[in-house]
C-alpha positions in Angstrom: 6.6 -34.0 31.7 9.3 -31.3 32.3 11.8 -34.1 33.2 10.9 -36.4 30.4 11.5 -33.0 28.0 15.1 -32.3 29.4 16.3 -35.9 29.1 14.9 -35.5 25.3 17.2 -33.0 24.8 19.8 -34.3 26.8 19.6 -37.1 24.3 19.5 -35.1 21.4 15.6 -35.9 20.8 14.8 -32.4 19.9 11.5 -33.3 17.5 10.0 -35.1 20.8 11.2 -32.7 22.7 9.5 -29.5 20.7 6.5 -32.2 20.9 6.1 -31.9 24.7 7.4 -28.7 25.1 3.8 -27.8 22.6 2.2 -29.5 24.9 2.8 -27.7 28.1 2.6 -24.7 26.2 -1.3 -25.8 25.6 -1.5 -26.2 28.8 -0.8 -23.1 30.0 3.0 -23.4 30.6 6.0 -22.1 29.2 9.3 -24.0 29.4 12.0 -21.7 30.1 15.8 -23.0 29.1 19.1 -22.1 30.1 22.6 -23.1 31.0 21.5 -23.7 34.5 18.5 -26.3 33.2 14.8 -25.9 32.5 11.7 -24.1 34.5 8.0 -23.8 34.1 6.4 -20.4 34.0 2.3 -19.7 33.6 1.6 -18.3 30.4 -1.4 -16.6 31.8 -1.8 -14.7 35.6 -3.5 -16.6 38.1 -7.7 -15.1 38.5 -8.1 -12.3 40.8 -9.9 -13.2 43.9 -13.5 -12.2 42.9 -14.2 -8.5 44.9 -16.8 -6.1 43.9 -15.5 -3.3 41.5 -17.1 -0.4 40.1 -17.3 -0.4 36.2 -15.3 2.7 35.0 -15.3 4.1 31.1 -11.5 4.0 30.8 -8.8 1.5 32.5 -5.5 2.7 33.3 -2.8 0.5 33.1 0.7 0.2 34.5 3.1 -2.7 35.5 5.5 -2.0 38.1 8.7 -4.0 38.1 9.8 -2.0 41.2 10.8 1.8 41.7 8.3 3.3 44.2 8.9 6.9 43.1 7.9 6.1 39.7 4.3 4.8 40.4 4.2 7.1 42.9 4.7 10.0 40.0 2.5 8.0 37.7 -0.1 7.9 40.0 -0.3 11.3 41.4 -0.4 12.2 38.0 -3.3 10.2 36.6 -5.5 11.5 39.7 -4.3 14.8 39.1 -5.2 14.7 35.2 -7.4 12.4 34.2 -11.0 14.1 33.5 -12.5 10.8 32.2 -14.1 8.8 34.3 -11.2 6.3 35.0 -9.5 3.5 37.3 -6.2 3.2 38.0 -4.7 -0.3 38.0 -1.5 -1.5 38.9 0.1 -4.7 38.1 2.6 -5.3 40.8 5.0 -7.9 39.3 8.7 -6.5 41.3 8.3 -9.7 43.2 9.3 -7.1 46.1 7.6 -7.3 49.6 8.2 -3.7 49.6 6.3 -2.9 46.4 3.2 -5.2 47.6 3.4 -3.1 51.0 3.9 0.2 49.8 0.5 -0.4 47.6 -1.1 -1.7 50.5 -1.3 1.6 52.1 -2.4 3.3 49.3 -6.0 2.8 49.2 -8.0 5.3 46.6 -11.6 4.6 45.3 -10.8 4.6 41.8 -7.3 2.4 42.7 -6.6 -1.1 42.3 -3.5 -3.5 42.6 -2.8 -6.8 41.2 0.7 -8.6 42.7 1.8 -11.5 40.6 4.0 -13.7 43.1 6.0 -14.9 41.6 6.5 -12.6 39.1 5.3 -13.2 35.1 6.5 -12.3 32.0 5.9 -9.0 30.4 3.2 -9.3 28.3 1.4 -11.7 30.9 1.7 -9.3 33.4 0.1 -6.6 30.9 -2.7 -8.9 30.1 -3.3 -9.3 33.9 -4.1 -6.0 33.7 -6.4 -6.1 30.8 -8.0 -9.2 31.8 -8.9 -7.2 35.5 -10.0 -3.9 33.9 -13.7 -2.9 33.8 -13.0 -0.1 31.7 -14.2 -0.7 28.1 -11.3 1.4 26.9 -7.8 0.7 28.8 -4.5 2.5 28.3 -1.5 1.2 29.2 1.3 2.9 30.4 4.7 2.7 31.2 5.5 3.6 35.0 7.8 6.4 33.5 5.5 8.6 31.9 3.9 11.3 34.0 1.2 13.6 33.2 1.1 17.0 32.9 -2.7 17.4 31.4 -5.9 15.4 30.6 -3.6 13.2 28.2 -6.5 10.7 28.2 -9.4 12.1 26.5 -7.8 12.9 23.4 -6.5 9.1 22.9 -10.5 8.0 24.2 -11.9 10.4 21.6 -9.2 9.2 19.1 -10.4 5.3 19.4 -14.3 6.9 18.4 -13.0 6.3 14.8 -14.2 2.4 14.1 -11.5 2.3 11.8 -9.0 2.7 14.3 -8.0 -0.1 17.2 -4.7 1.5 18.7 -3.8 5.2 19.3 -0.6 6.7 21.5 1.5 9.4 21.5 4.3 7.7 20.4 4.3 6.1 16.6 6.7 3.6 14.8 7.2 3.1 11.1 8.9 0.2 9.3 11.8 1.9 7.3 10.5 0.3 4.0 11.1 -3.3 5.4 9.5 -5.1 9.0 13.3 -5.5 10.1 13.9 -1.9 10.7 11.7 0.6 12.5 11.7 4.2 13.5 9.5 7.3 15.2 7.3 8.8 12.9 4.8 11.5 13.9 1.8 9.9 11.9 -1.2 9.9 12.0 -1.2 6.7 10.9 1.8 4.5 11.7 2.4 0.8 11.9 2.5 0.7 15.9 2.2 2.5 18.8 5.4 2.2 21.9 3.7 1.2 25.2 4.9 4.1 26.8 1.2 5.0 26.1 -0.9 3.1 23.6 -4.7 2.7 24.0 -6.8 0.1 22.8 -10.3 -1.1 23.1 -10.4 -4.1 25.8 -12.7 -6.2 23.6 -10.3 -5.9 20.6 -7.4 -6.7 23.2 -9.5 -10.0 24.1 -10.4 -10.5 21.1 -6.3 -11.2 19.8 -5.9 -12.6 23.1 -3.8 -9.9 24.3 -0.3 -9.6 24.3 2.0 -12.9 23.1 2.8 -14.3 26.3 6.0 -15.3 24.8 7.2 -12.0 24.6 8.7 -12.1 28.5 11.0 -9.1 28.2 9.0 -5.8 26.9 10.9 -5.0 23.7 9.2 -5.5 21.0 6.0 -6.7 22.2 4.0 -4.0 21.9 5.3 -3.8 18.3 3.6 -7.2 18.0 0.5 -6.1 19.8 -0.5 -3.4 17.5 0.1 -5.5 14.5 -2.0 -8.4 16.1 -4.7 -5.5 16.3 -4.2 -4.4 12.5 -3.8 -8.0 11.8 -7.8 -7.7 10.0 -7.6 -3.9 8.7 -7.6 -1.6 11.3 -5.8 1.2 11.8 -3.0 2.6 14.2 -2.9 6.2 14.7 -0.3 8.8 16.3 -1.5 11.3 18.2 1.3 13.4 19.1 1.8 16.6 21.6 -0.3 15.1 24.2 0.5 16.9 27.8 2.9 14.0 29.3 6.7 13.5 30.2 8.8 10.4 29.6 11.4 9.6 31.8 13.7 7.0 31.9 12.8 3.2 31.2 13.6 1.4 34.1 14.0 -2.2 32.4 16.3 -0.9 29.8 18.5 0.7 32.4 18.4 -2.2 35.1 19.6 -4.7 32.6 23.2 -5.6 31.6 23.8 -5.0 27.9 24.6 -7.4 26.6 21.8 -9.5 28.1 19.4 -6.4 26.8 20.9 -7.4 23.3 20.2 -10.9 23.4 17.0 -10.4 24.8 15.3 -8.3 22.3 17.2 -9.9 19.5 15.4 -13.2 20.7 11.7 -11.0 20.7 12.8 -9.3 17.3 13.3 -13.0 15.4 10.3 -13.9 17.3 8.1 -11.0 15.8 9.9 -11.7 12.5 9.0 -15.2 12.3 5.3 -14.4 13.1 5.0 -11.2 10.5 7.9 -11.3 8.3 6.2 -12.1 5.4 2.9 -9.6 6.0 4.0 -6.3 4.5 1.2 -5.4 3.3 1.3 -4.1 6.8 3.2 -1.5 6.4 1.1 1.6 6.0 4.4 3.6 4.1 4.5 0.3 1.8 7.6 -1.7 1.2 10.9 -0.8 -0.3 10.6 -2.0 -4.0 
């Protein structure tokens, strides 16, 4: 089917070939162009192998796209701070034997690993995560952000409000228009960053997670927390929480210009999926 689709577009056929490429996408596939052809990639993670786990209150989330030290800090951090009763899961998807080995050895009875091989997307590899945690609240965080204090209880007491179905540190307002956004300090914004967002697991399955479409990270959680306000609920700031953010990795490790054109491609995506809903905006819409 992949075949047929290039020679489609090879031929200028692009209706039949949108046609097929819907069809794999219903199938679980995602058709990946460039100027070196076309690939296939899973729009969802393969199922874990079935292994007894113990069900936890809150799910910790990170995905590691490499950088030892980082988890390494993340993790002695979240078993340092955390007074909830937690697990720790991490989403290996560096595609880097010395990732998968490194978490080999590291064995803890609230820890768990996930290695995608080869590695997904971004927002697949996230809902890996979501789709192994027992937790019935998870929080996800970005390997760069270290504790410094129980930053987790506040975000769990937080989500006790029905009303509200996202909650992190770091808030995001549109500047009057969906096209523009910046930090705001809340409490209620129009999304949470992923450096830290937390979010009920049944409301994440509920939306069907993150867009699978949304293969680099920017943007997609900006997506995310509108898919969870999509029906009225609510997305809340809560600021001063005991955490440091260091770098990003992903934004540093990639060129420029192919960071440009990668979030420009997830901006016009979000754009073509809530341009029109405003009424999202919880500051309202320039006049």
């Amino acid at each position: 089917m992949l075949a047929e689709r290039v020679e489609r577009r090879l031929n200028r056929e692009f209706e039949a070939a949108d046609a097929i490429r819907d069809r794999l996408r219903a199938g679980g596939w995602d058709v990946l162009d460039s100027a070196t052809g076309s690939e296939l990639q899973a729009l969802k993670a393969p199922a874990p192998e079935d292994e007894p786990v113990t069900p936890r209150a809150v799910s910790l989330i990170t995905v590691a796209h490499g950088w030892i030290p980082d988890i390494e800090r993340w993790l002695l951090s979240v078993f340092t701070h955390c007074k909830a009763d937690f697990e720790a899961i991490v989403v290996d998807n560096s595609g880097d034997t010395r990732m998968a080995g490194w978490l080999h050895t590291r064995t803890a009875y609230r820890l768990r690993s996930i290695r995608l091989d080869p590695p997904l997307g971004y927002a697949t590899a996230v809902n890996a995560g979501i789709e192994a945690a027992t937790g019935e609240i998870c929080v996800l965080f970005d390997p760069g952000i270290e504790l410094t204090g129980d930053a987790v209880s506040p975000l769990i007491a937080a989500l006790a409000d029905p009303s509200v179905v996202v909650v992190g540190p770091f808030g995001i307002r549109g500047k009057g228009t969906l096209k523009e956004f910046e930090e705001d300090p809340g409490p209620d914004v129009d999304a949470i960053e992923a450096y830290c967002m937390a979010f009920r697991r049944a409301d994440a399955q509920a939306v069907q997670g993150f867009d699978p479409k949304f293969r680099f990270y920017r943007i997609a959680d900006i997506d995310f927390s509108f898919r969870l306000r999509d029906k009225g609920g609510r997305a809340v700031a809560v600021p001063g929480l005991p955490l440091d953010r260091y770098q990003h990795r992903l934004w540093e490790a990639t060129a420029p210009a192919e960071r440009d054109r990668l979030s420009r491609r997830n901006f016009y995506r979000f754009l073509d999926r809530w341009g029109k809903r405003e009424d999202l905006l919880v500051g309202g819409s320039r006049p």
